[in-house]
N, C-alpha and C positions, 0 to 999 in steps of 0.2 A: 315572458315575452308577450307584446300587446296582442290582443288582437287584428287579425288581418281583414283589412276593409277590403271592399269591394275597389274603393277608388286606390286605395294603395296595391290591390290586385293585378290593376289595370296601369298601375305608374308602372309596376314590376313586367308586364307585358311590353310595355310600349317603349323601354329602354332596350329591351332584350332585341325585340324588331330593332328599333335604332342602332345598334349593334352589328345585327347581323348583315343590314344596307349597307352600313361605313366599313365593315370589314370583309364584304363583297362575300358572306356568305351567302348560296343560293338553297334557299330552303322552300319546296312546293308543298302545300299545306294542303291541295287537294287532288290535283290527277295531272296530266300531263298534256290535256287541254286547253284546260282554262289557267293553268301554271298560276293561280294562287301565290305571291311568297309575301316576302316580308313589306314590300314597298310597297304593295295593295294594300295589304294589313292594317299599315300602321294608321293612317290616317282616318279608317273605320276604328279602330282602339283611341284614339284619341278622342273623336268624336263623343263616342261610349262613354268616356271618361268624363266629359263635359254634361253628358246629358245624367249621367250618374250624379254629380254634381249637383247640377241643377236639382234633380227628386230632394235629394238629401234638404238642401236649402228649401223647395218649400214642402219638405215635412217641417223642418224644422219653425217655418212662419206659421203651420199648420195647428202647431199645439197651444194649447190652451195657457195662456199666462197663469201662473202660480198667486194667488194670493196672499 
């Protein structure tokens, strides 16, 4: 089995949210105030995703070309 990325961590969160909105499950992730669920979430995970993204690309410009 591969290894589990971070970005692919984050596909696997952010389908499960997608999920839980379309199938009108109602899940509070932190108190019953601020009622946290899934439709708050998702769009901070997706964001993450992006910005995770983004590091990876410039590590990746970051290293030293091979001779």
């Amino acid at each position: 089995m591969p290894t589990l990325t971070t970005e692919a961590a984050l596909d696997i969160l952010s389908d499960w949210l997608q999920d839980n909105i379309d199938y009108g499950t109602l899940i509070i992730f932190d108190n019953d105030e601020d009622r946290t669920d899934s439709a708050v979430l998702l769009p901070l995970i997706r964001q993450a995703r992006r910005d995770v993204a983004d590091l990876r690309h410039l590590q990746i410009l970051r290293r030293p070309e091979s001779t």
